[in-house]
C-alpha positions, 0 to 999 in steps of 0.5 A: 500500500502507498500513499500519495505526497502533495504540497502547493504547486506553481504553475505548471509548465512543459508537457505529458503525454496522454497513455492509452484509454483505459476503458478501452484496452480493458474491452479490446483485450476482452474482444481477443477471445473472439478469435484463436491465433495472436492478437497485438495491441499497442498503447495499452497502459501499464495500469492495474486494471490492465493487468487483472484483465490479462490474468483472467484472460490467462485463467481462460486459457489465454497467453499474455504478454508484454512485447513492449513498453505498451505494448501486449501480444495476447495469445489466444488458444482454440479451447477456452475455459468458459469460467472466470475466477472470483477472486480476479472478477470481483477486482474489476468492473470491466471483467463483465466485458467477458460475458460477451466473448466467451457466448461468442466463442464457448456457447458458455460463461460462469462469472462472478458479478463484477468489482471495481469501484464501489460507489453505489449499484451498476446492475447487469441486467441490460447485458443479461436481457440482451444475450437472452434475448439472442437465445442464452438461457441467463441464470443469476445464484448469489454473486455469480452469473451463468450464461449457455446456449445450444449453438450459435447466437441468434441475431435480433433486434436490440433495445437498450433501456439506458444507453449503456457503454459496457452493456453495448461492448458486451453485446457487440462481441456477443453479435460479431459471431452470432447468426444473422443481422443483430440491431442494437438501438439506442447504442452508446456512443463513445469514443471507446465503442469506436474503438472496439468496433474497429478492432472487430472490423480489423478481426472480420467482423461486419459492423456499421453505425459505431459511434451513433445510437443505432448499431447494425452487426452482420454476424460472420462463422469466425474472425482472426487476430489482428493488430490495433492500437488503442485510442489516448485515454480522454479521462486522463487528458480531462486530469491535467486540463483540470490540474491546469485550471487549478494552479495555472500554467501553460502544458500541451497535453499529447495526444488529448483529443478535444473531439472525443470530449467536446462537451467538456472542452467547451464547458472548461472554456467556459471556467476562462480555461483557454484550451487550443487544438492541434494533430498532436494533441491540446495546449491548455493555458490557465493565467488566472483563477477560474470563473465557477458554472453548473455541470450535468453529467449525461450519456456520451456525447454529455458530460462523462460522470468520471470527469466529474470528481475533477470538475467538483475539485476545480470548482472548489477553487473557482471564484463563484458558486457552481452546481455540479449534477450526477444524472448516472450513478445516483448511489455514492458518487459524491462520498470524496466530498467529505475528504475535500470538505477536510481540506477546507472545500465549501461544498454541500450535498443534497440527493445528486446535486453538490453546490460547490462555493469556491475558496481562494486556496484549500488546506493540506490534510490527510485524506483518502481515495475512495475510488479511482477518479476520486484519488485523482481529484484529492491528488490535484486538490493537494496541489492547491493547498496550504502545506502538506496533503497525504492521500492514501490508497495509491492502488485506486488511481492505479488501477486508471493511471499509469504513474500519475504522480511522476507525470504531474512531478515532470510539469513542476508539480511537487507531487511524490509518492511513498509506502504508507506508514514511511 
């Protein structure tokens, strides 16, 4: 266990370079049970996750290996195993990204109902429902899913009830080797299922509509590995804008792509955060404290509510009073604002709104991550206090960033990291 060591920062200069998106990677590795042989991904970042992933993969029967700095070569037997060990399951919420692949392949899964962060309940159901009704008989016992059917999935026509992003990962591997035409209507939208259905397509698989709410899946007999590389990951790009809107500076931001979060770009911009777009990537330039605004997060195109643990801390410094709403994951998804509260933020909650009155400066304070962005959001805070902040439970944020405190460290940031108790 290590904690995290922040003390007031400076502006911040220089720049850093986005790793691959870690709701991403996660699927893309799913996605190489879909077909034997070796598959190649680049860019997939050295995160936690990511490596409780390839574990599972290598429960199922899978090789995998890194071949590169990011780079995992995934081998990729013609037997699989169709059950997940719990232990590695219950770690990490992508690991309901299995489901998917293993009917695609196996005709079977047993899978213990999937981890990661805990702030309030995520059902499955739009996954289950889904591949029932593509001919799975889906059975629930306890904290474990089984899922089989007699022979190949049949396609159909698919209504999400919410536009669920892993819910439409899920179905999407799930269709790719399914017989006939599979529709999947009001279909996320991210920038991630792009992603996947390119990689699917490099596979074989006959997929058109990714990336608009009406998905259309010819299912094909069979797919072969393919080499792809996995899009930046637009959480960690939205970390350092705030970090810059927070203390100011002048840092490009390689390989941020301000056309997968458009909806963001222009709400920062709003705050008086001046954000420039080039091939390589964003320049965010921060000369004076931020105006406050209200946020709402919303399904993809919206406000993603991982950015917003970032947005509450930013506004927690910001001239003015903003109101920031959570319309997703109603349960938990404010539980760090207590630990801001520690460090002398004004915010106040009620239901699934948080008013935040921003203060001039925050106070140092021991603090601890309650869940991944909330662990970045406490790191950035520190950054804008008064002496020392300690922020424990380091093993959150690495299970999405790959060395965050060295990144903010080479912009001039004083941000360290240490075992717990040093």
């Amino acid at each position: 266990m290590d904690r995290i060591v922040v003390r007031a920062s400076e502006p911040l200069q220089g720049e850093v370079r986005v790793a691959g998106a870690k709701n991403s990677a996660l699927k893309l590795m799913a996605a190489c049970l879909l077909a034997p042989g070796t598959h190649v991904l680049d860019n997939v970042p050295g995160i936690a996750d990511a490596v409780t992933m390839g574990q599972l993969l290598e429960a199922l029967g899978a090789s995998v290996q890194r071949t590169g700095p990011r780079q995992l070569t995934i081998e990729v037997p013609e037997e699989l195993n169709h059950e997940a060990p719990s232990d590695l399951a219950e770690r990490i919420r992508a690991s309901v990204v299995l489901l998917g692949p293993l009917m695609g392949r196996r005709g079977r899964f047993r899978i213990a109902l999937p981890g990661g962060d805990d702030f309030g309940g995520r059902p499955i159901n739009y996954h289950l429902d889904g591949l029932a009704a593509m001919g799975a008989k889906v059975t629930q016992a306890g904290d474990w899913v089984e899922g089989a059917s007699a022979g190949r999935l049949q396609g159909t026509q698919l209504t999400l009830e919410f536009a669920s992003h892993t819910a439409t990962d899920n179905l999407l591997m799930a269709a790719v080797l399914a017989e006939g035409e599979t529709v999947i209507e009001n279909a996320a939208r991210e920038p991630e299922v792009v992603d996947l259905a390119a990689f699917l397509g490099a596979m074989g698989a006959r997929i058109s509509g990714a990336g608009t709410s009406r998905i259309v899946v010819e299912g094909v007999a069979a797919l072969h590995p393919a080499h792809h590389e996995v899009v930046p990951d637009r959480v960690e790009a939205a970390t350092y804008l705030a970090a810059v809107g927070m203390v100011g500076g002048d840092v490009r931001v390689l390989g941020g792509r301000a056309q997968d979060m458009r909806m963001l770009v222009e709400k920062l911009k709003s705050t008086g955060l001046q954000i420039e777009e080039s091939p390589e990537g964003l320049r965010v330039v921060s000369e004076k404290r931020l105006r406050a605004v209200d946020v709402a997060t919303l399904p993809y195109p919206g406000v993603a509510t991982d950015y917003k643990p970032m947005i509450v801390s930013m506004l927690s410094v910001a001239e003015g009073v903003g109101i920031v709403t959570e319309n997703l994951f109603l349960g938990g998804r404010f539980r760090y604002v207590d630990e801001l509260r520690r460090m002398g933020a004004d915010i106040w909650t009620e239901g699934h709104h948080a008013v935040i009155r921003g203060v001039p400066r925050l106070s140092g304070a021991h603090v601890v991550a309650t869940d991944l962005r909330a662990g970045a959001a406490l790191v950035l805070a520190g950054m804008v206090a008064e002496g020392e902040t300690v922020v424990s439970g380091a093993q959150h944020i690495d299970r999405g960033y790959e060395d965050l405190p060295t990144k903010l460290a080479s912009l001039g940031a004083p941000v360290s990291r240490e075992p717990e108790g040093h």
